[in-house]
Steps between C-alpha positions, in 0.01 A plus 500: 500500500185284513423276297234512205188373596492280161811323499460106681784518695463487867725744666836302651492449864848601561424517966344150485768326287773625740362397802421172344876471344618630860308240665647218293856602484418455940317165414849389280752645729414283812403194252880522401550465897271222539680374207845498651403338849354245285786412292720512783401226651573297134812294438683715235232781507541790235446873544357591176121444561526720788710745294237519190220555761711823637557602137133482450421683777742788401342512111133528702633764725664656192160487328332606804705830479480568131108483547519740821684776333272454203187569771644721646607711162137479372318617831661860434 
């Protein structure tokens, strides 16, 4: 179904939004490492910035694969 040529909506980039949502969730998931070296080393260090960066990553990688089905559905 294309588009009408009238309407002002560009068409969604549904390929380009995953890979950029894939490529941050990557980014987040070894920030959360980085993350827990670095608070290891603190007196009385807690886990939770490490643990929000990993729960992040899994909402971008959850995004990332709501966007690739939706690519995928529309190249049919």
């Amino acid at each position: 179904m294309k588009p009408s040529p009238l309407t002002l909506r560009t068409p969604p980039r549904y390929g380009r939004r995953a890979a950029l949502s894939a490529l941050a969730a990557l980014v987040l998931f070894g920030l959360s490492f980085a993350i827990d070296a670095a608070a290891a080393n603190q007196i009385g260090y807690s886990e939770m910035p490490a643990l929000w960066a990993r729960y992040l990553s899994a909402v971008a990688l959850y995004y990332a694969a709501i966007c690739l089905f939706l690519w995928f559905r529309r190249r049919r």
